[in-house]
N, C-alpha and C positions, 0 to 999 in steps of 0.2 A: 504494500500500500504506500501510495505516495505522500508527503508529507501535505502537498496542496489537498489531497484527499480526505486526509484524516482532519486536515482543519476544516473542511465542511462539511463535515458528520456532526464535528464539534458543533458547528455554529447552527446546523440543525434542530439539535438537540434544544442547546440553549433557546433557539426560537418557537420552539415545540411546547417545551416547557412553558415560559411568558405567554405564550398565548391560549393555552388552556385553563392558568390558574391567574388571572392578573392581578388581582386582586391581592394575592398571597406573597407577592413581591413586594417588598415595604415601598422598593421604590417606585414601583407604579401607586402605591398607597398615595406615597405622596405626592405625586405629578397629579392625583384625580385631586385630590383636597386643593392644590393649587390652582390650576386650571379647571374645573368645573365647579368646585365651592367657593373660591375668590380669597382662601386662606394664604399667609403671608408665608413663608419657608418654613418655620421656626417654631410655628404654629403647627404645621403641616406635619412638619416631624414629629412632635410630640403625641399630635392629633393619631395619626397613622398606627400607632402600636397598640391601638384599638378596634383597629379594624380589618387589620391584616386576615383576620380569621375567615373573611369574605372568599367567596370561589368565583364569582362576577362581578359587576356595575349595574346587573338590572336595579335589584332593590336599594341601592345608592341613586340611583338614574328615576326610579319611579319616586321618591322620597322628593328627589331637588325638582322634577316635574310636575308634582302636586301643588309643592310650595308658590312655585313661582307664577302656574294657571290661577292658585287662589288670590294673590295678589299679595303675598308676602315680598318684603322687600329686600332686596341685596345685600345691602348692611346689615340688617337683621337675620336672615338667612348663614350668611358666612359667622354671624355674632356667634349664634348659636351653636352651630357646630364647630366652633372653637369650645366653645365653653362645654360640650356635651355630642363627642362626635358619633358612638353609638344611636344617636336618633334618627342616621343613614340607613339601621340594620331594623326598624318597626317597620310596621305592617301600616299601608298606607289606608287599604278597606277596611282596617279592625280597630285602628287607634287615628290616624290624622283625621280622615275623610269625618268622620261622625263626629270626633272632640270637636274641631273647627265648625262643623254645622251646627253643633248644637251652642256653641260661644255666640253662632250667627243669630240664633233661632230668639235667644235671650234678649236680644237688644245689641250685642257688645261689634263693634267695628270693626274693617279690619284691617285697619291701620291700629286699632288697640292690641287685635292678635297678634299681627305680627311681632310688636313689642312685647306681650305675654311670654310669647315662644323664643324670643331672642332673650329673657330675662331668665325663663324659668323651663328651658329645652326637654328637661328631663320628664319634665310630668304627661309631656303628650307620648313619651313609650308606652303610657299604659291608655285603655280607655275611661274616662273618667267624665260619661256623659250621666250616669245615672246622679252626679253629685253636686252636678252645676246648680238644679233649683234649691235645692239645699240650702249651698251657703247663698245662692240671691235672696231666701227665706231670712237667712240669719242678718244677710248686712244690710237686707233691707230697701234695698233696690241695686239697680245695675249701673248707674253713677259707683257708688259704694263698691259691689264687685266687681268691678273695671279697674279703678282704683288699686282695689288689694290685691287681683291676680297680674297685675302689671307691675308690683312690685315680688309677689313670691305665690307663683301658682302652684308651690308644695302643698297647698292645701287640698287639692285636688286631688290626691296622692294618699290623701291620710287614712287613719280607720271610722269610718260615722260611728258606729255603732260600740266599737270598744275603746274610741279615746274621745271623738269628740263630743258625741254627745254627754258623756259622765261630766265633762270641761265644764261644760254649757250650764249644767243642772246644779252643779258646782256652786261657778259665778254665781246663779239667778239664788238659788237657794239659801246658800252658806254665806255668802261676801253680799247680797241684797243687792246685788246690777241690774238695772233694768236693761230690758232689750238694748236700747238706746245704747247704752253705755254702753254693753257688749261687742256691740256693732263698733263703735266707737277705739274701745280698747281691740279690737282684732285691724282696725284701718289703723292705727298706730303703730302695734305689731304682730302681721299675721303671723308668724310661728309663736306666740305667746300662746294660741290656743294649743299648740299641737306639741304642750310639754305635757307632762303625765300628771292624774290629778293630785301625785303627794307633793312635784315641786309647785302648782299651783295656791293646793295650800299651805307651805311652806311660805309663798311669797306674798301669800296675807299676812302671815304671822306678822312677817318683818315689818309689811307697809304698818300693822297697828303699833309696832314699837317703836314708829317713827311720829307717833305720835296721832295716827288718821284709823279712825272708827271705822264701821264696815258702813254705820250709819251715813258718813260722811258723803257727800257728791263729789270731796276728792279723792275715797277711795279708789277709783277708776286711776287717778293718775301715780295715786303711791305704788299700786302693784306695777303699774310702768315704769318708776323710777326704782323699783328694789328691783330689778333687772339689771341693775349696773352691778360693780365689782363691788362687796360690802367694804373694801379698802380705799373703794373712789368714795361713796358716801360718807362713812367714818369724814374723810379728810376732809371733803366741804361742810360738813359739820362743822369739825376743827377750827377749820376756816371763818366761820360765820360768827363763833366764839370768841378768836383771836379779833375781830371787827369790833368787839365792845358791846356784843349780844350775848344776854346772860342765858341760861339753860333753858329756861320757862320761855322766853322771847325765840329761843331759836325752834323749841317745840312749836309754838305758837304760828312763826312763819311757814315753817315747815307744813304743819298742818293746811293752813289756808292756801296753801299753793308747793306742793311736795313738787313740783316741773322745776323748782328755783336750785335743784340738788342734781341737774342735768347740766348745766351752766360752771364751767371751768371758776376751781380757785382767783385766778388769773381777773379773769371778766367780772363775777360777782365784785372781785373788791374794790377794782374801777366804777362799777356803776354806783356801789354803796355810797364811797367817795365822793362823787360827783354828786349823788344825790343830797348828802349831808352835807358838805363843804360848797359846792357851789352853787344849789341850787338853794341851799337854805332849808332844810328838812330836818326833821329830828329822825332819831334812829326808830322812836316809838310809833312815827307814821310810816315808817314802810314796813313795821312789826305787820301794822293793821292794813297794808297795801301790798302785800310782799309780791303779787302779779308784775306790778312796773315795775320790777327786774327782769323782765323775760322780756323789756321791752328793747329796742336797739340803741345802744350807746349812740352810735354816729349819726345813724336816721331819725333817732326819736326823741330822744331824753335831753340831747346837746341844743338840737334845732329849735326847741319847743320852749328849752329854757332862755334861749337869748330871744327869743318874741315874749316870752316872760317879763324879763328885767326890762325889754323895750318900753312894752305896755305899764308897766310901774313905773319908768323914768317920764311919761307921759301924764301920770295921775288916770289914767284910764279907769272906769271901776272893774273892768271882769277880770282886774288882775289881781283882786281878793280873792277871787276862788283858789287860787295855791296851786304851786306848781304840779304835787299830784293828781289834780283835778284834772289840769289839762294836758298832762303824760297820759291820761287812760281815754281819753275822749279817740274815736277813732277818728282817721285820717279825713275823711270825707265828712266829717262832723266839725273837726277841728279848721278845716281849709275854711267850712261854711259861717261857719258861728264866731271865729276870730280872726283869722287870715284875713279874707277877703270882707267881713264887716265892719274891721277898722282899715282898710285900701285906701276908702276916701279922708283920714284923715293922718294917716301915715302912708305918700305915695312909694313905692317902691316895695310894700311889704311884703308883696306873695312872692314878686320875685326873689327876694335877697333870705325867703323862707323855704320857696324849691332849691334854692342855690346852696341854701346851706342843710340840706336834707340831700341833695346829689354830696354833697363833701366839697364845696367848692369853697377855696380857702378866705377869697376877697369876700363871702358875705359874713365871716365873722367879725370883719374889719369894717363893712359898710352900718353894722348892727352898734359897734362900738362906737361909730362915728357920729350916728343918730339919735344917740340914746344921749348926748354930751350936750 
């Protein structure tokens, strides 16, 4: 045998080979994930040692053809199977085609699906049409389930009948939630429901040794903030103590608004500051207002108070209602009722009040110049 002969037996082979299994070649893996999923190299490789187990491209091929007839989008498509490349290897009749009709069926868009499916890839390997009216039941409408399956469509995935609903009966029963608020705490954080019911109640215990009742209507947000590290809480505690808040006052705020335990050591002690030092407040009014620290240092509390001090250097009267007064007024309230009702006798005021709400530097300088 000649040696030009024996090299095309060779190359045979190898060609023989590749084309009956291609799939089973990493490197064809990753030329399909490149060129037909739009995944970056790098991706590809990583992606690919998942899927090597493939004998073809059909059901890779019927998977990316599905998607992209239903109007799934590029970026989201290629998101996806980065994030969860095995949803090449489902069943397009037994799991896409039906989950996606029935997300249709409900109300939900499909420009919201495709973002579902780019967020949360893994949950349409399985079918999970019998569970959609379910949680639309629970959250109450499809605003609501749009919302929480475009952040984590795990829930679709979970067990109804031996985790979530015991969750459910849980809350309403034991902790006193109203629907409302259930709904509420699952838009905040849907895997919160889909812990087991002993860390659930567990995470009552702690919300009431933070000082919040099950009676309370903050109850909903203390079990959201004892979801942090009990080392992060501890220390804004600490924090709030080292401020010149004594034990009873930090209970107190605490209580009235447990979201203020979400908010970096850092941030709290700037806003406290600003609030007591510049704005002129005692520590006792934001005991009793503890909300308008979850308000925006730059956009809210800063802007608001130099139309404060303005409106005082003026002799105005609605500058006796107090600076926390008009830290909680909403924006569209606040534009209405002081902004623009004192315009005509301070010209210049809404602008140099958007200017200094965008963070533009010349209107804390135009505030100071007016007020003189």
């Amino acid at each position: 045998m000649t040696l030009r002969l024996f090299l095309r037996r060779i190359h045979f082979r190898q060609f023989t080979t590749t084309t009956s299994a291609p799939l089973a070649n990493p490197h064809f893996s990753i030329d399909y994930l490149i060129q037909s999923c739009g995944l970056p190299s790098d991706k590809a490789i990583q992606a690919s040692k998942k899927i090597q187990h493939l004998k073809s491209p059909n059901k890779p091929d019927s998977v990316l053809h599905f998607l992209r007839k239903t109007g799934i989008s590029e970026s989201d498509i290629t998101m996806s199977i980065s994030r969860n490349p095995l949803i090449l290897c489902s069943s397009v009749e037994k799991n896409w085609r039906p989950n996606v009709a029935k997300l249709q069926e409900v109300g939900i868009s499909i420009e919201d699906i495709s973002c579902i499916i780019s967020h949360s890839p893994k949950a349409f390997q399985s079918n999970f049409v019998s569970k959609v009216d379910f949680w639309k039941r629970v959250l109450g409408s499809v605003e609501n389930l749009t919302l929480v399956l475009k952040r984590s469509a795990t829930l679709l995935q979970s067990n109804l009948e031996k985790a979530i609903v015991p969750n459910l009966s849980f809350l309403e029963e034991q902790c006193g939630l109203s629907v409302c608020q259930i709904a509420q705490l699952i838009k905040c954080q849907p895997r919160f429901i889909m812990s087991s019911t002993e860390v659930l109640n567990m995470r009552a215990k702690r919300a009431e040794e933070l000082g919040v009742s099950r009676s309370s209507q903050m109850f909903v947000y203390a079990l959201l903030v004892v979801g942090l590290n009990q080392r992060i809480i501890d220390a804004r505690l600490t924090n709030l103590k080292s401020l010149g808040f004594s034990q009873d006052e930090v209970t107190t705020l605490v209580s009235k608004s447990p979201m203020v335990l979400t908010i970096t050591e850092e941030m709290i002690r700037s806003k406290i500051q600003f609030i007591i030092k510049d704005a002129g407040c005692d520590k006792l009014h934001v005991v009793r207002n503890p909300s308008v620290l979850s308000l925006s240092l730059e956009k809210r509390l800063i802007p608001r108070s130099l139309v404060l001090k303005l409106l005082k250097s003026k002799g105005l009267p609605v500058a006796k209602r107090g600076f926390l007064f008009l830290a909680r007024q909403t924006e569209k309230n606040f534009l209405e009722k002081i902004v623009l009702s004192y315009e005509h006798t301070i010209p210049g005021l809404h602008r140099a009040y958007t200017d200094a709400v965008s963070g533009k530097t010349s209107a804390k300088e135009w505030f100071k110049n007016i007020s003189n």
